[in-house]
Each structure stands twice: as C-alpha cells, then as structure tokens.
C-alpha positions in Angstrom: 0.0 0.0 0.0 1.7 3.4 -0.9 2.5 6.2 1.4 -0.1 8.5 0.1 -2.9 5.9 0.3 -2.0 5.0 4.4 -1.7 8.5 5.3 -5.5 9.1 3.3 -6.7 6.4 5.8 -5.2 7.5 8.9 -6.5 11.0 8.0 -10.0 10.4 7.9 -9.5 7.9 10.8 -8.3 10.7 12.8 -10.9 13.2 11.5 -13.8 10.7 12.4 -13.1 9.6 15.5 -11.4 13.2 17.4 -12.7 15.7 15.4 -9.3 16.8 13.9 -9.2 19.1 10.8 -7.3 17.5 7.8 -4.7 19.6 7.4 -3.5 19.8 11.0 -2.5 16.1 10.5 0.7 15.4 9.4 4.0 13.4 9.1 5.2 14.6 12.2 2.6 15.0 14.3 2.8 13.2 17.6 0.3 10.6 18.4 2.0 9.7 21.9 2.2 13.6 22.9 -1.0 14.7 21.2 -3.6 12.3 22.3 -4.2 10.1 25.3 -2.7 7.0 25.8 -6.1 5.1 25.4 -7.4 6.9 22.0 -3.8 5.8 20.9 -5.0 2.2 21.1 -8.3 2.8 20.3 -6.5 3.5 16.9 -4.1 1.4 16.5 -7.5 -1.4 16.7 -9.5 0.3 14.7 -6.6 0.5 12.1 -5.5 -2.9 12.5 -9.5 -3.9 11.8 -9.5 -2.0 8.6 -6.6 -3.2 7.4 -6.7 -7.4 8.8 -2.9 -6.9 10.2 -2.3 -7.4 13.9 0.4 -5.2 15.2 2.5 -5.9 18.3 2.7 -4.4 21.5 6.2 -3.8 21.5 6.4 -2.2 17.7 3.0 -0.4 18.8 5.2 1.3 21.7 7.6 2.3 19.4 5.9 4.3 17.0 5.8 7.9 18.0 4.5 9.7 14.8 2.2 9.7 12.1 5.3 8.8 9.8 6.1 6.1 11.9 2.5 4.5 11.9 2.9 4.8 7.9 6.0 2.8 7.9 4.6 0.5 10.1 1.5 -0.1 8.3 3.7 -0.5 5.1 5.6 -3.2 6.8 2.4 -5.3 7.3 1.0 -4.8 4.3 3.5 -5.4 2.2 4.6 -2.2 0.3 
C-alpha cells in the first residue's frame, strides 16, 4: 500500500473519531504527545481492523509519529 494511500486512511480515521481538521494532520505529528494513551490504542485497533494486520505491542510502543505508523503499516502490508 503506498505512502499517500495510508496516510489518506489514517487521516480520515483521525478526522472521524477526534474531530481533527485534515490539514493539521501530518507526518510529524505526535500521536503519543498529542492524544491520550487510550485513544492511541483505540487507533491502533480500529486501524488494525480495517486493514486485517495485527500489530504488536512492542512495535505499537515504538511508533511515535504519524510517519512512523505509515512505515509501520507499510511493513504489514507489504509495500
């Protein structure tokens, strides 16, 4: 799955479920310093739903961006 096409999905993921305006998500926004721990893994379920990948814990804790949740995603998908 390309860049472009993650980062579209996490958008509107973040738009649905807090509210946020498009453009103020970006590559380097911080999930772990922007949003509470529990709406973090709200996410990371709802994205691993969507997508039928199961992510770990420990490479969960790791990412700290929006550009790390792309690579991430990328990685399980295969791209």
């Amino acid at each position: 799955m390309r860049c472009g096409v993650i980062l579209h999905r996490l958008r509107n993921r973040l738009v649905f479920s807090f509210h946020l305006e498009p453009e103020r998500i970006t590559l380097e926004r911080s999930l772990a310093k922007d949003f509470d721990p529990l709406d973090v893994v709200e996410l990371l379920m709802a994205l691993e739903e969507e997508l039928g990948v199961k992510i770990s814990d420990k490479e969960a804790d790791e990412v700290k961006t929006m550009q790390d949740r792309v690579r991430l995603i990328r990685r399980y998908t295969g791209s």
